[in-house]
Wavefront OBJ file of the C-alpha trace (Angstrom):
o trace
v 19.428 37.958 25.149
v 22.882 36.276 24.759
v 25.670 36.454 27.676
v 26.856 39.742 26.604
v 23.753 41.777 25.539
v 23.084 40.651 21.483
v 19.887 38.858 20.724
v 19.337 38.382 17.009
v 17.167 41.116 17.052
v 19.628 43.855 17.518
v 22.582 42.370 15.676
v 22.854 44.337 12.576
v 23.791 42.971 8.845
v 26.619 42.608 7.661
v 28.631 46.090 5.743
v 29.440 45.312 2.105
v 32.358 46.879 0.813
v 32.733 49.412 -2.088
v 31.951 47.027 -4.566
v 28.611 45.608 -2.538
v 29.972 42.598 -1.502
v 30.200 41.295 2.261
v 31.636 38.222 3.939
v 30.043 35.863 6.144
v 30.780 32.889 7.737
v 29.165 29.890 5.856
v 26.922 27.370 8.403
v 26.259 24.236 5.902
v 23.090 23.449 6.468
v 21.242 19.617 5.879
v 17.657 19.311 4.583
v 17.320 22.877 5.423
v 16.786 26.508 3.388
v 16.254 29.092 5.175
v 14.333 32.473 4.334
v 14.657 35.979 5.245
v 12.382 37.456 6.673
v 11.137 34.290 8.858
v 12.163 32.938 12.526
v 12.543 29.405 12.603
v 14.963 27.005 15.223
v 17.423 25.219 13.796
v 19.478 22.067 15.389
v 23.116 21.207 14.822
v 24.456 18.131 15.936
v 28.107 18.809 14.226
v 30.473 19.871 16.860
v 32.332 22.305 13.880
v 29.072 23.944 13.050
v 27.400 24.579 16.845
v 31.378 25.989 17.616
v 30.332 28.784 14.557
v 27.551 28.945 15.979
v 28.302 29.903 19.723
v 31.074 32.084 18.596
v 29.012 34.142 16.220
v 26.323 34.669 19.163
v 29.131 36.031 21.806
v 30.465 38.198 18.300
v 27.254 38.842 17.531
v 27.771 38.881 13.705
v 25.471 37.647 11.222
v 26.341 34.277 9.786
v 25.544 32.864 5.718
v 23.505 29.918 5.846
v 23.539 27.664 3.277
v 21.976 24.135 2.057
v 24.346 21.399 1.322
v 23.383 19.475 -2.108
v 24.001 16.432 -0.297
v 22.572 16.054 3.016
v 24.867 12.994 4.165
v 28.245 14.633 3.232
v 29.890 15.357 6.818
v 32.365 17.880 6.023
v 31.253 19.385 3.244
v 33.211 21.371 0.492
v 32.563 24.947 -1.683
v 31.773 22.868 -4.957
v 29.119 20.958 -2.488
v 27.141 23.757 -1.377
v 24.594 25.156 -3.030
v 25.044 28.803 -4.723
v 22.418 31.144 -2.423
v 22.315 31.199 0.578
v 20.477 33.557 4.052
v 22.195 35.835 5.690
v 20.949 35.106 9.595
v 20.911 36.376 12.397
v 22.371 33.690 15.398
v 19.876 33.183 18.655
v 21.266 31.857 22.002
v 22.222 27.927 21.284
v 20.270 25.865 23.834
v 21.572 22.436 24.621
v 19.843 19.423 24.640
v 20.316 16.383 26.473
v 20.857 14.268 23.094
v 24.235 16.196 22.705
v 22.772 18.651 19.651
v 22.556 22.042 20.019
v 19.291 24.182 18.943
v 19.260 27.904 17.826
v 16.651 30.345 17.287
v 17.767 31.637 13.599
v 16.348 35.100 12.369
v 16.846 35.312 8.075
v 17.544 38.683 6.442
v 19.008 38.468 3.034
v 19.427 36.823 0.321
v 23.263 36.365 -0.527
v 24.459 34.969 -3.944
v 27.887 32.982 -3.354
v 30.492 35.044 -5.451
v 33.776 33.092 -4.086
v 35.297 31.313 -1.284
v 38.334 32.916 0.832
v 38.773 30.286 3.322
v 37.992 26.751 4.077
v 39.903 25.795 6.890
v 39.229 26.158 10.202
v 35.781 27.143 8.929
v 34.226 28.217 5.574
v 34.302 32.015 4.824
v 32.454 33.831 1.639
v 32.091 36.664 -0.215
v 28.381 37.554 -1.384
v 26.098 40.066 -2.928
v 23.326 40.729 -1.375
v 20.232 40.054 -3.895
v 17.118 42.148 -3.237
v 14.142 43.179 -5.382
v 13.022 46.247 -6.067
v 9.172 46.394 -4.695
v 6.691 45.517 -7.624
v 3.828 47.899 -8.280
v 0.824 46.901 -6.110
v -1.120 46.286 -9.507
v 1.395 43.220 -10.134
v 1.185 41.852 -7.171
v -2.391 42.364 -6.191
v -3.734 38.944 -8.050
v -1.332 36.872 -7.556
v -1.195 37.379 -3.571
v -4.901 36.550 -3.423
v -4.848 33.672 -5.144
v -1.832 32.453 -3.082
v -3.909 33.169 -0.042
v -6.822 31.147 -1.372
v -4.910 28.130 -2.200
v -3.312 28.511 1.175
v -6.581 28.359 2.288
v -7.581 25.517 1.016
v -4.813 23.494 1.610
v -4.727 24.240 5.448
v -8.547 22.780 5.388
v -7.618 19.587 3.611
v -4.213 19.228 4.624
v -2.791 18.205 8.626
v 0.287 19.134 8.478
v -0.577 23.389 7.301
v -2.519 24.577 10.309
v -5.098 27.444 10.508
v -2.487 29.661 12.629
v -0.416 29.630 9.693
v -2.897 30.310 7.470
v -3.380 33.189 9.559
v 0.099 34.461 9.943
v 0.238 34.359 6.079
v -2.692 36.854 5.748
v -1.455 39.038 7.748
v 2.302 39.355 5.605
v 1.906 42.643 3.959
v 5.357 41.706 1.811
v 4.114 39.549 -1.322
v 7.931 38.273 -1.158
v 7.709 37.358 2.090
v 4.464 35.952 1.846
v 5.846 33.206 -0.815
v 8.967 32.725 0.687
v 6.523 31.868 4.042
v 4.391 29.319 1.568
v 7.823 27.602 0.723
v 8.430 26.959 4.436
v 5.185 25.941 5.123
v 4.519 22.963 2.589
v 6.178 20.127 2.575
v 8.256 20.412 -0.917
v 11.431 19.423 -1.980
v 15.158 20.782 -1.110
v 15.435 21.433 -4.494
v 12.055 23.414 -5.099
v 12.721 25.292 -1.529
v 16.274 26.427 -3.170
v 14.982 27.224 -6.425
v 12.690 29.363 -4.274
v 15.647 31.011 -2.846
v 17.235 31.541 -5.816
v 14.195 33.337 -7.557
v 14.967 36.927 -6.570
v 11.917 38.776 -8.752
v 9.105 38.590 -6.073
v 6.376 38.455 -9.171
v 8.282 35.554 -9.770
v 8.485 34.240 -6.558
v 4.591 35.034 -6.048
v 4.007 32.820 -9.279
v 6.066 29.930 -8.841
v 4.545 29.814 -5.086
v 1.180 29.607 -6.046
v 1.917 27.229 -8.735
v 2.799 24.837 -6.124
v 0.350 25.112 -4.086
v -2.061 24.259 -7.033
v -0.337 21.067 -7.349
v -0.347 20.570 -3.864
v -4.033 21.354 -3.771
v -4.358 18.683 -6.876
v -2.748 16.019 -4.801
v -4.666 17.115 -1.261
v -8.251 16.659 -2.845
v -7.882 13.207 -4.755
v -6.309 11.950 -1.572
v -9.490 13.295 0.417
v -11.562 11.776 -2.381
v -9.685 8.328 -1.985
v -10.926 8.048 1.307
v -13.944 9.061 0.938
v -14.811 6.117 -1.611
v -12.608 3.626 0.525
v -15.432 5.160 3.301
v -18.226 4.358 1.499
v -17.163 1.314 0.210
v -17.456 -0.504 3.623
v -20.866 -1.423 3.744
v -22.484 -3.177 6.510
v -21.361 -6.835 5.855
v -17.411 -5.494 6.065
v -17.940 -4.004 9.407
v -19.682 -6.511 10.445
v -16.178 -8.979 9.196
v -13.925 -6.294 10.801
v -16.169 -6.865 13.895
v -15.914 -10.368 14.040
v -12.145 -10.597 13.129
v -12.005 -7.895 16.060
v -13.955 -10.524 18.316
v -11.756 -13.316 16.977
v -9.241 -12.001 18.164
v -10.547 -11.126 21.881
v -11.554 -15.198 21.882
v -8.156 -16.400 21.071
v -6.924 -13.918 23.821
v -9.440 -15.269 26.717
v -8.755 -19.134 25.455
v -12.073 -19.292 23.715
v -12.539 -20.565 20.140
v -14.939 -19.358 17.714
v -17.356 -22.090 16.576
v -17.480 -20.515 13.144
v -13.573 -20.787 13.244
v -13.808 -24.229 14.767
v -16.092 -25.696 11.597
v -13.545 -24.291 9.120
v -10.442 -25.212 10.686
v -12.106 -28.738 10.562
v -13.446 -28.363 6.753
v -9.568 -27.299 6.239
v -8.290 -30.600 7.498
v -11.089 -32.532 6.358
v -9.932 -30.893 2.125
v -6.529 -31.574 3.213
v -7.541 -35.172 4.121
v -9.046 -35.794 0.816
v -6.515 -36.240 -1.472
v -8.051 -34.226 -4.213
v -5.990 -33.267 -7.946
v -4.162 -30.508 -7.723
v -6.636 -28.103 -9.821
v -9.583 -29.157 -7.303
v -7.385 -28.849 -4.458
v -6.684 -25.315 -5.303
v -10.483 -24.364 -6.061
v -11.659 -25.731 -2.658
v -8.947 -23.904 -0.642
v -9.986 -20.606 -2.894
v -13.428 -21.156 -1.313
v -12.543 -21.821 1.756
v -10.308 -18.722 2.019
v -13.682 -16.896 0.268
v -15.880 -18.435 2.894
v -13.900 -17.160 5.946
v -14.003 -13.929 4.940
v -17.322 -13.617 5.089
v -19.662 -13.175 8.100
v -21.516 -16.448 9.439
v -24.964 -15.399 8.443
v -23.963 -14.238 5.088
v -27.032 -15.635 2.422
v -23.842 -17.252 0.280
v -22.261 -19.001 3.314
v -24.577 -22.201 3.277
v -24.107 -22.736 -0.788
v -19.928 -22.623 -0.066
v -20.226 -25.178 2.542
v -22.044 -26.906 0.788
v -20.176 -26.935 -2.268
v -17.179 -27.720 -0.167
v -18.829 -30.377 2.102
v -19.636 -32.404 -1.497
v -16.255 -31.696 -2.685
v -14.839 -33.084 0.500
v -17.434 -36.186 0.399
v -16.453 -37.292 -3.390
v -14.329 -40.326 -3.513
v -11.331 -38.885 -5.111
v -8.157 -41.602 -4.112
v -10.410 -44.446 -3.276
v -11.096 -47.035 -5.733
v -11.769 -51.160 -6.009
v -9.261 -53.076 -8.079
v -10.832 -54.825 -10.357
v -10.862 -58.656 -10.844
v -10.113 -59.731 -14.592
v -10.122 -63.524 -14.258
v -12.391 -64.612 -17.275
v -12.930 -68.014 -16.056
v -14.014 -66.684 -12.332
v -16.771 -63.868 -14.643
v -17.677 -66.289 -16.860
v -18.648 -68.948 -13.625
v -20.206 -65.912 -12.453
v -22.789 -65.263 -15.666
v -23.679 -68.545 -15.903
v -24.397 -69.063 -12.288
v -26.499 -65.452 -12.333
v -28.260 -66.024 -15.852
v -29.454 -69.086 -18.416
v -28.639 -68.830 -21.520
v -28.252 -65.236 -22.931
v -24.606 -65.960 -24.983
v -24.435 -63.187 -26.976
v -24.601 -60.887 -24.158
v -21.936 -62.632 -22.195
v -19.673 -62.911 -24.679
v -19.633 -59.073 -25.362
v -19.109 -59.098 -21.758
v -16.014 -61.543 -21.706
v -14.492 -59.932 -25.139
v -14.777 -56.341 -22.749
v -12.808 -57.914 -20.071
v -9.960 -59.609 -21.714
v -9.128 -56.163 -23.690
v -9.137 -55.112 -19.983
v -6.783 -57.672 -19.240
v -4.006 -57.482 -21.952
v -4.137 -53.179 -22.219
v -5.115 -51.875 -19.158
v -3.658 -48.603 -19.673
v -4.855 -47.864 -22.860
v -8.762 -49.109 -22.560
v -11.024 -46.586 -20.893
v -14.147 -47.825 -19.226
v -16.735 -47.649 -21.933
v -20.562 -47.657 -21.029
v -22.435 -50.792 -21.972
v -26.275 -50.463 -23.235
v -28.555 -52.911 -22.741
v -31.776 -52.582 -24.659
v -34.887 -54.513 -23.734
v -38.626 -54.527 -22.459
v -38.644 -55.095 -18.453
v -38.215 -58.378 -16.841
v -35.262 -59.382 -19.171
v -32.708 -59.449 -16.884
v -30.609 -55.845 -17.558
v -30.459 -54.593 -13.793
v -29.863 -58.718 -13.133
v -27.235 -58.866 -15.613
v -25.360 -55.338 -14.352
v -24.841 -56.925 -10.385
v -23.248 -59.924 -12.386
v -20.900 -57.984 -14.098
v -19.873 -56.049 -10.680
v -19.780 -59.275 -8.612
v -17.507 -60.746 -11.792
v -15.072 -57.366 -11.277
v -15.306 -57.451 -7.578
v -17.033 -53.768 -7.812
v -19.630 -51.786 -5.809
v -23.447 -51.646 -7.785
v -25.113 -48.855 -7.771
v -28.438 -48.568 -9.199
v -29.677 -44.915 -10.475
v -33.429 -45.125 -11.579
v -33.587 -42.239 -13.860
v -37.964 -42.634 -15.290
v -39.603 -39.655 -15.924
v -36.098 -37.494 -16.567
v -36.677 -34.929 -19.618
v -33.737 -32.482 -18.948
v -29.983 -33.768 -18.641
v -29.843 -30.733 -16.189
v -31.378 -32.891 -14.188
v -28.235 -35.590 -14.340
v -25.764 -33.593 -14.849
v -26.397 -30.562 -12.178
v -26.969 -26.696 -12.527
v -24.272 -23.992 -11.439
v -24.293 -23.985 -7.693
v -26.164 -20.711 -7.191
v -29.662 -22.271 -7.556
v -31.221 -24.006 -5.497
v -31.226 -27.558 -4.854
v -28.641 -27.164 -7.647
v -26.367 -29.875 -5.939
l 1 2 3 4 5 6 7 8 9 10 11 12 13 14 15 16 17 18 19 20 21 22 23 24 25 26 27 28 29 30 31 32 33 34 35 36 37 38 39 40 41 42 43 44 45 46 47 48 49 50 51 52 53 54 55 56 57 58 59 60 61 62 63 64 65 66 67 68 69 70 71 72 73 74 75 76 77 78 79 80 81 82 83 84 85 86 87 88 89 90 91 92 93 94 95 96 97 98 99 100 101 102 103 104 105 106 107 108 109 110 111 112 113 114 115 116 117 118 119 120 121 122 123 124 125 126 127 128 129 130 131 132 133 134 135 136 137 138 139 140 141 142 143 144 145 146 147 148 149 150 151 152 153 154 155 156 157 158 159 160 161 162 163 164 165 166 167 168 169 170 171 172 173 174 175 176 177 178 179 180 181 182 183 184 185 186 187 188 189 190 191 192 193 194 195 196 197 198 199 200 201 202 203 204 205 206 207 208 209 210 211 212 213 214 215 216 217 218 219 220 221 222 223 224 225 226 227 228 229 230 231 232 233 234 235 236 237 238 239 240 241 242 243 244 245 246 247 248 249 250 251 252 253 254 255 256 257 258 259 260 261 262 263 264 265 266 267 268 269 270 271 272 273 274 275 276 277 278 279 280 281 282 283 284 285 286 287 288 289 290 291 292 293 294 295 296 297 298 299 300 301 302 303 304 305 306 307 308 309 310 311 312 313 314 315 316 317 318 319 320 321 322 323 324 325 326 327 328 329 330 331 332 333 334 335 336 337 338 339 340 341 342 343 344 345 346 347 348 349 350 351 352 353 354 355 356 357 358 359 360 361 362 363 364 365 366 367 368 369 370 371 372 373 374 375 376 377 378 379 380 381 382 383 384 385 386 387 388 389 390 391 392 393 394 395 396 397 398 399 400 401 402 403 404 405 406 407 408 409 410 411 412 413 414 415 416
């Protein structure tokens, strides 16, 4: 009950005229349509709008409510107002300690927006009211039960449509009043609420009302199936990485360090320190990055580190320079090996080309040819002590299968 006695049940509508119009005064309204027939609060933060407000509850008038088709706009004008509106019924404003004002509001008719008669101090129309004539129950019938199943359904899949007001819907006996509750209820549009509004034949209104909450229901059950299959998709070895990132965590917090963490922050500084090419650079990081993702006992965790610990162990930046003095190789043949010209002259002919185009000469493989005891290993430690490079001796009797030299895919065993 308000100061003087009116509580928005007992204020009555407004009188039309002779012609059927009445006039209200207009409460712009952001984000917000109101229905007849429904109780909802409403806050105002505008000082212009909670003064209607206040006055209209000591008058206790009915006010027009109506949306503004841009929310931001302050002040707004006719021409920015939408052309429906509710005729309400004003609550007493309670204030709250953030300086806004909130009002139970009580909606009654629908009023279309015939003119304007004042804008200043506040906005003052003339409307018709817009009612329906009741459809024949044989109309209706259908369409209100299958508005009342999709409610159904959406309140089960959806959080934000509870059971109470699945409830409260069945028990609406008008099948206007039931769609104009389903627009309230979902979360839909400004637009779509007002085109609600606007839609004056309740068959209509029934129609267009279940219509979206098919789509709703649509949206609702691929969103339930989404997580379902994000659900299922995290098998055992995720939860077990969630775990362990969860533990992580909890052992940077305490000052402890993870000695899975520990061995790949060293493996990270130990790629870093390697000086690989760019492209092998970027594969090693990839499976590092792969390889703490995983969970330590993982079965592919000891083929990545090992990948990455002979990635890390290849000699990438270091290298001998080599000596190309001919005299110093050729002292060096003859003091390794009698006689044998032909062999060290190939030999000598190799390194001068070495000497006068470096860059363009690539290291070619020499073959020697010949029954054992002839001097070929002899011959190849010459040729590195002559070049001032490392020999190393591969013994490669009984290989059938260049596989064997040249290395399977990592994924087998032993492949490395």
């Amino acid at each position: 009950m308000g100061p003087d006695g009116h509580d928005f049940f007992t204020v009555p509508n407004a009188e039309p005229d002779a012609s059927g119009l009445v006039q209200l005064t207009v409460v712009p309204l952001r984000d917000l349509v109101i229905f007849p027939n429904l109780i909802i609060p409403v806050s105002v933060q505008r000082d212009s709008v909670i003064t209607t407000l206040e006055r209209a509850h000591r008058s206790g008038k009915t006010m027009l409510a109506v949306a503004q088709v841009e929310p931001n706009i302050a002040n707004p004008q006719p021409e920015e107002l939408y052309g429906y509106g509710t005729e309400i019924a004003i609550g007493r404003p309670a204030h709250m300690p953030d300086g806004s004002v909130t009002v139970m509001v009580q909606g009654r008719r629908r009023i279309e927006i015939v003119e304007y008669t004042q804008e200043r101090p506040q906005l003052i129309a003339v409307g018709r009211p817009r009612e329906s004539a009741p459809p024949l129950p044989a109309q209706t019938d259908a369409l209100v039960r299958v508005t009342l199943d999709l409610f159904r359904q959406c309140a089960e899949l959806s959080d934000s449509v509870s059971e109470e007001l699945y409830v409260q819907a069945m028990n609406i006996k008008d099948p206007g009043a039931l769609a104009d509750m389903v627009a309230l209820a979902m979360d839909l549009a400004l637009s779509d609420r007002q085109a609600l509004l606007e839609t004056v034949d309740v068959v209509d209104r029934l129609r267009q009302a279940s219509m979206i909450l098919g789509q709703e229901l649509e949206v609702l059950e691929l969103t339930q199936r989404i997580n379902m299959q994000v659900e299922q998709s995290m098998d055992s070895g995720q939860r077990e990485m969630f775990l362990r990132e969860q533990m992580r965590a909890i052992q940077q917090e305490l000052g402890e360090m993870d000695p899975f963490q520990q061995e790949l922050n060293e493996l990270r500084e130990q790629i870093i320190e390697a000086h690989m090419p760019e492209e092998v650079f970027e594969k090693a990081m990839k499976e590092l990055t792969r390889l703490s993702m995983m969970p330590p006992m993982a079965p592919e965790v000891g083929i990545i580190r090992s990948y990455l610990d002979w990635l890390v162990e290849l000699p990438w930046w270091r290298a001998s320079e080599d000596n190309l003095d001919i005299a110093h190789a050729q002292a060096v043949l003859d003091a390794d090996h009698y006689g044998l010209p032909k062999i060290k002259d190939r030999i000598l002919e190799h390194i001068a080309v070495r000497q006068l185009a470096p860059d363009r000469m690539k290291s070619p493989i020499l073959c020697f040819v010949g029954p054992p005891g002839t001097g070929k290993t002899s011959m190849g430690k010459s040729i590195a002590a002559a070049l001032g490079r490392e020999f190393v001796r591969v013994s490669l009797g009984g290989v059938r299968d260049e596989a064997e030299i040249r290395g399977h895919r990592r994924t087998y065993i032993g492949a490395l």
